[in-house]
N, C-alpha and C positions, 0 to 999 in steps of 0.2 A: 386532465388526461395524463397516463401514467407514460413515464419516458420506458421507448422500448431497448433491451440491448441483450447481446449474444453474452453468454457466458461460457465458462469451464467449471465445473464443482471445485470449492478447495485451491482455485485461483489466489493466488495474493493483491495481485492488482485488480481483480474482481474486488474483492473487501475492504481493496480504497475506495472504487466509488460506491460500495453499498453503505461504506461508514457514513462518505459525504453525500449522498443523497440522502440516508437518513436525517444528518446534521439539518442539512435546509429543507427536513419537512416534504421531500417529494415520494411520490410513489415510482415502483418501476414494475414493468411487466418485463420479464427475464425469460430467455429463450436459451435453456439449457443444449449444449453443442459435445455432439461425445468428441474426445480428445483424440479420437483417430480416424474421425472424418469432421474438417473442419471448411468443405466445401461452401457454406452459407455464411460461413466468417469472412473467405475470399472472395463471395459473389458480392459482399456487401462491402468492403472496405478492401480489396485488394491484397492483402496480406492473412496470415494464419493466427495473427495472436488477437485472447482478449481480454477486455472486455471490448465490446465495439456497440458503440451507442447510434444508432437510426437515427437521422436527424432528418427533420422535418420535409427535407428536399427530397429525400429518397437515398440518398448518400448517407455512408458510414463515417462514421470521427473512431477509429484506433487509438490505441497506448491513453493507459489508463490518465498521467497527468495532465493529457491533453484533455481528456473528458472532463477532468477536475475544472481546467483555466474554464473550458466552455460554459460547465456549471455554473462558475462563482459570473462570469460576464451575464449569462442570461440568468439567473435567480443570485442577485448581490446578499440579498437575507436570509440568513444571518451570515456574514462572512467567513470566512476560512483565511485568508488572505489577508493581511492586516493593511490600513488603509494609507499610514504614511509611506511616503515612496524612499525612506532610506531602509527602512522595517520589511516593507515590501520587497527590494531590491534584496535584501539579505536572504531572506526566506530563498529566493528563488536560487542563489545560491547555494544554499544549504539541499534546498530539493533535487540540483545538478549535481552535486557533490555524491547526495546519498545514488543516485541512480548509473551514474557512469565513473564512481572508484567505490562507493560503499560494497555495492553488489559485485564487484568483479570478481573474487575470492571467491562468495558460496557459489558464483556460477561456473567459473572455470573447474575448482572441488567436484559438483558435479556431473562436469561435463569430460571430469577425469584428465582436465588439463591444467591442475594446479598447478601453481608456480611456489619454489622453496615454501617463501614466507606469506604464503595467502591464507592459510589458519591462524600464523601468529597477528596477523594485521585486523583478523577479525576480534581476536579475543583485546590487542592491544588498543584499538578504538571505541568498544564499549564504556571506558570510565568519561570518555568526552560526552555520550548521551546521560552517563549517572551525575554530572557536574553540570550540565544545561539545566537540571532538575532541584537544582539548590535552591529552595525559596519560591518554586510555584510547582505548579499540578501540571504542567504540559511546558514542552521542550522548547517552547520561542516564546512562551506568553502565559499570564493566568486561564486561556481560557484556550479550550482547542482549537487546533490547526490547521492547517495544510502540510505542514511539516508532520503534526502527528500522523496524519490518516495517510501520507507516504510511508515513514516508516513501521508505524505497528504492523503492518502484516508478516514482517518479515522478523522484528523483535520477537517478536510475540512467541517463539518457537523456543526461546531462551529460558523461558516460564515454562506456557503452556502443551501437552501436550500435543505430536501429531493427532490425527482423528485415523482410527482403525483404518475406516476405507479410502484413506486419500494416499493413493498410488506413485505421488510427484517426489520422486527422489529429493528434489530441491529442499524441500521440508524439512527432510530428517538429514540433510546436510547443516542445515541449519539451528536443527535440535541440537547434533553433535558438537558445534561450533559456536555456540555462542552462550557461555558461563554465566549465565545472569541469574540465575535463582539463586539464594543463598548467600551473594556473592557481595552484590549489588539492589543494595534496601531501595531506593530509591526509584528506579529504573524496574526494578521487580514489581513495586507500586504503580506506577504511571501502566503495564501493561495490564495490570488485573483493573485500572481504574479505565483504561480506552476500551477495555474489552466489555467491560458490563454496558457500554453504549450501545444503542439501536443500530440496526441495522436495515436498510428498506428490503423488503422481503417481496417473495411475487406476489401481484395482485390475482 
Protein backbone atom coordinates (compact mmCIF):
# COMPACT_ATOMS: atom_id res chain seq x y z
CA UNK A 1 0.00 0.00 0.00
CA UNK A 2 1.29 3.17 -1.10
CA UNK A 3 2.05 5.87 1.89
CA UNK A 4 -0.30 8.78 1.46
CA UNK A 5 1.14 12.56 2.03
CA UNK A 6 0.20 16.38 1.24
CA UNK A 7 2.53 18.14 -0.78
CA UNK A 8 3.54 21.71 -2.40
CA UNK A 9 5.19 21.47 -6.07
CA UNK A 10 8.87 22.39 -5.97
CA UNK A 11 8.93 22.03 -2.09
CA UNK A 12 12.49 21.27 -0.81
CA UNK A 13 11.51 19.10 2.03
CA UNK A 14 9.02 17.52 -0.36
CA UNK A 15 12.28 15.98 -2.33
CA UNK A 16 13.77 14.83 1.06
CA UNK A 17 11.25 12.50 1.47
CA UNK A 18 10.46 11.69 -2.28
CA UNK A 19 14.48 10.99 -2.29
CA UNK A 20 14.04 8.75 0.70
CA UNK A 21 11.05 7.04 0.03
CA UNK A 22 12.52 6.19 -3.21
CA UNK A 23 15.82 5.01 -1.38
CA UNK A 24 13.69 2.21 0.50
CA UNK A 25 11.74 1.26 -2.37
CA UNK A 26 8.24 2.64 -1.22
CA UNK A 27 5.52 3.88 -3.26
CA UNK A 28 3.59 7.29 -2.33
CA UNK A 29 0.19 8.53 -3.46
CA UNK A 30 0.81 12.49 -3.13
CA UNK A 31 -2.03 14.80 -2.70
CA UNK A 32 -0.95 18.04 -4.45
CA UNK A 33 -2.08 21.25 -2.11
CA UNK A 34 -2.11 24.85 -3.80
CA UNK A 35 0.22 27.12 -1.74
CA UNK A 36 -2.52 29.43 -0.96
CA UNK A 37 -5.02 27.24 0.46
CA UNK A 38 -3.51 25.01 2.58
CA UNK A 39 -6.68 24.11 4.75
CA UNK A 40 -6.25 20.14 4.37
CA UNK A 41 -2.44 20.49 5.52
CA UNK A 42 -4.02 22.11 8.90
CA UNK A 43 -7.22 19.81 9.04
CA UNK A 44 -4.59 16.96 8.95
CA UNK A 45 -1.59 17.99 11.09
CA UNK A 46 -2.39 21.26 12.59
CA UNK A 47 0.01 23.47 11.09
CA UNK A 48 0.52 25.00 7.38
CA UNK A 49 3.78 23.37 6.26
CA UNK A 50 4.69 20.28 4.15
CA UNK A 51 5.16 17.58 3.51
CA UNK A 52 2.63 15.84 5.85
CA UNK A 53 2.54 12.24 5.74
CA UNK A 54 -1.16 10.34 7.03
CA UNK A 55 -0.38 7.90 9.25
CA UNK A 56 -2.10 4.97 9.70
CA UNK A 57 -4.21 6.31 12.83
CA UNK A 58 -5.79 9.01 10.87
CA UNK A 59 -3.23 11.58 12.24
CA UNK A 60 -0.74 13.65 10.34
CA UNK A 61 3.25 13.38 11.11
CA UNK A 62 4.76 17.26 9.85
CA UNK A 63 8.30 18.56 9.10
CA UNK A 64 9.93 16.69 6.66
CA UNK A 65 12.98 15.04 9.14
CA UNK A 66 10.35 13.87 11.21
CA UNK A 67 8.94 11.74 8.26
CA UNK A 68 12.52 10.71 7.57
CA UNK A 69 13.20 9.28 11.53
CA UNK A 70 9.51 7.48 11.03
CA UNK A 71 10.55 6.10 7.85
CA UNK A 72 13.77 4.66 8.55
CA UNK A 73 11.91 3.18 12.24
CA UNK A 74 9.16 1.63 10.32
CA UNK A 75 10.99 0.25 6.90
CA UNK A 76 14.82 -0.12 8.48
CA UNK A 77 15.84 -1.40 4.71
CA UNK A 78 17.88 -0.26 3.35
CA UNK A 79 19.03 2.39 5.84
CA UNK A 80 19.71 5.96 5.70
CA UNK A 81 20.99 6.23 9.16
CA UNK A 82 24.05 4.55 9.79
CA UNK A 83 23.70 1.77 12.49
CA UNK A 84 26.63 2.57 14.94
CA UNK A 85 25.49 4.93 17.68
CA UNK A 86 28.75 7.24 17.70
CA UNK A 87 27.97 7.49 13.47
CA UNK A 88 24.64 7.66 14.29
CA UNK A 89 24.83 10.39 17.02
CA UNK A 90 26.99 12.34 14.60
CA UNK A 91 24.65 12.33 11.69
CA UNK A 92 22.05 13.70 13.89
CA UNK A 93 24.08 16.35 14.69
CA UNK A 94 25.09 17.29 11.40
CA UNK A 95 21.17 17.10 10.49
CA UNK A 96 20.44 19.85 13.55
CA UNK A 97 23.27 21.92 12.50
CA UNK A 98 22.10 22.06 8.73
CA UNK A 99 18.42 22.94 9.73
CA UNK A 100 18.57 25.56 12.54
CA UNK A 101 22.15 27.63 11.58
CA UNK A 102 22.72 26.01 7.84
CA UNK A 103 19.20 27.52 6.61
CA UNK A 104 19.00 30.72 8.72
CA UNK A 105 20.72 33.04 6.14
CA UNK A 106 18.76 31.84 2.81
CA UNK A 107 15.72 32.26 4.97
CA UNK A 108 15.96 35.32 6.76
CA UNK A 109 17.64 36.70 2.80
CA UNK A 110 14.32 35.90 1.76
CA UNK A 111 12.28 36.85 4.13
CA UNK A 112 14.13 40.28 3.52
CA UNK A 113 15.54 40.16 7.08
CA UNK A 114 19.05 39.51 6.49
CA UNK A 115 21.47 40.09 8.86
CA UNK A 116 25.12 41.92 7.68
CA UNK A 117 27.10 38.59 7.19
CA UNK A 118 24.29 36.00 6.24
CA UNK A 119 25.40 35.82 2.42
CA UNK A 120 29.03 35.72 3.47
CA UNK A 121 28.25 32.69 5.96
CA UNK A 122 26.71 31.04 3.09
CA UNK A 123 29.29 31.07 0.48
CA UNK A 124 32.01 30.77 3.51
CA UNK A 125 30.52 27.22 4.72
CA UNK A 126 30.20 25.57 1.30
CA UNK A 127 34.19 24.39 1.25
CA UNK A 128 33.16 22.25 4.61
CA UNK A 129 30.55 20.33 2.31
CA UNK A 130 33.52 20.16 -0.65
CA UNK A 131 35.95 18.64 2.11
CA UNK A 132 33.22 16.01 3.65
CA UNK A 133 33.55 14.86 -0.06
CA UNK A 134 37.31 13.89 -0.06
CA UNK A 135 37.61 10.19 -0.66
CA UNK A 136 33.83 9.05 -1.14
CA UNK A 137 30.68 9.83 -3.14
CA UNK A 138 28.36 11.10 -0.28
CA UNK A 139 29.00 13.51 2.56
CA UNK A 140 29.09 11.17 5.91
CA UNK A 141 29.78 7.65 4.14
CA UNK A 142 30.37 5.73 0.85
CA UNK A 143 26.96 5.10 0.34
CA UNK A 144 23.93 7.71 0.66
CA UNK A 145 22.40 9.19 3.52
CA UNK A 146 20.17 10.97 5.63
CA UNK A 147 22.54 13.75 5.76
CA UNK A 148 22.39 13.66 1.86
CA UNK A 149 18.59 13.69 1.21
CA UNK A 150 18.60 16.58 4.04
CA UNK A 151 20.82 18.64 2.36
CA UNK A 152 20.63 18.21 -1.62
CA UNK A 153 17.38 20.00 -1.87
CA UNK A 154 18.74 22.90 -0.99
CA UNK A 155 22.58 22.57 -2.59
CA UNK A 156 21.26 21.58 -5.28
CA UNK A 157 20.36 25.21 -6.56
CA UNK A 158 24.26 26.05 -6.52
CA UNK A 159 24.36 23.69 -9.72
CA UNK A 160 21.12 23.21 -10.90
CA UNK A 161 18.93 25.33 -12.33
CA UNK A 162 15.37 26.94 -10.77
CA UNK A 163 12.55 25.31 -12.90
CA UNK A 164 10.55 28.10 -15.00
CA UNK A 165 7.40 27.61 -12.86
CA UNK A 166 8.43 27.25 -9.48
CA UNK A 167 7.39 30.56 -7.83
CA UNK A 168 9.39 30.08 -4.16
CA UNK A 169 11.52 32.96 -3.91
CA UNK A 170 13.62 30.78 -1.57
CA UNK A 171 15.09 29.10 -4.60
CA UNK A 172 16.42 31.78 -6.39
CA UNK A 173 17.81 32.99 -3.17
CA UNK A 174 19.51 30.14 -3.11
CA UNK A 175 20.60 30.13 -6.83
CA UNK A 176 22.05 33.54 -5.99
CA UNK A 177 23.84 32.53 -2.90
CA UNK A 178 25.55 29.63 -3.23
CA UNK A 179 28.95 29.57 -5.73
CA UNK A 180 29.26 25.90 -6.33
CA UNK A 181 29.36 25.34 -9.93
CA UNK A 182 32.64 25.94 -11.41
CA UNK A 183 33.87 26.58 -8.10
CA UNK A 184 33.66 23.44 -6.21
CA UNK A 185 34.50 20.07 -8.40
CA UNK A 186 33.62 17.90 -5.82
CA UNK A 187 30.41 19.10 -4.17
CA UNK A 188 29.39 20.09 -7.98
CA UNK A 189 29.73 16.16 -8.45
CA UNK A 190 27.91 14.70 -5.49
CA UNK A 191 24.73 17.03 -6.67
CA UNK A 192 24.44 15.96 -10.36
CA UNK A 193 25.35 12.33 -8.68
CA UNK A 194 22.08 12.59 -5.76
CA UNK A 195 20.20 14.24 -8.50
CA UNK A 196 20.24 11.49 -11.24
CA UNK A 197 18.50 9.18 -8.13
CA UNK A 198 14.85 8.20 -8.05
CA UNK A 199 12.47 9.73 -6.82
CA UNK A 200 9.01 8.03 -5.59
CA UNK A 201 6.62 9.62 -7.95
CA UNK A 202 2.53 9.53 -7.59
CA UNK A 203 0.96 6.17 -7.95
Amino acid sequence: MALRLLRVPHSTNVERVALALAHKGLEAEWVDVDPDDRSAVVALSGQELVPVLELPDGGGLADSMAILAWLEAEHPEPPLWPADPARRAATDIALEWFDRVWKGPPNRIAEGAARAHDAADLARRLPWFEALLAGRDYLLSDALGVFDVCCFPFLKYGVLPVAADDPDPFHRVLAEHLPIAGRLPRLEAWVRRVDALPRASAT
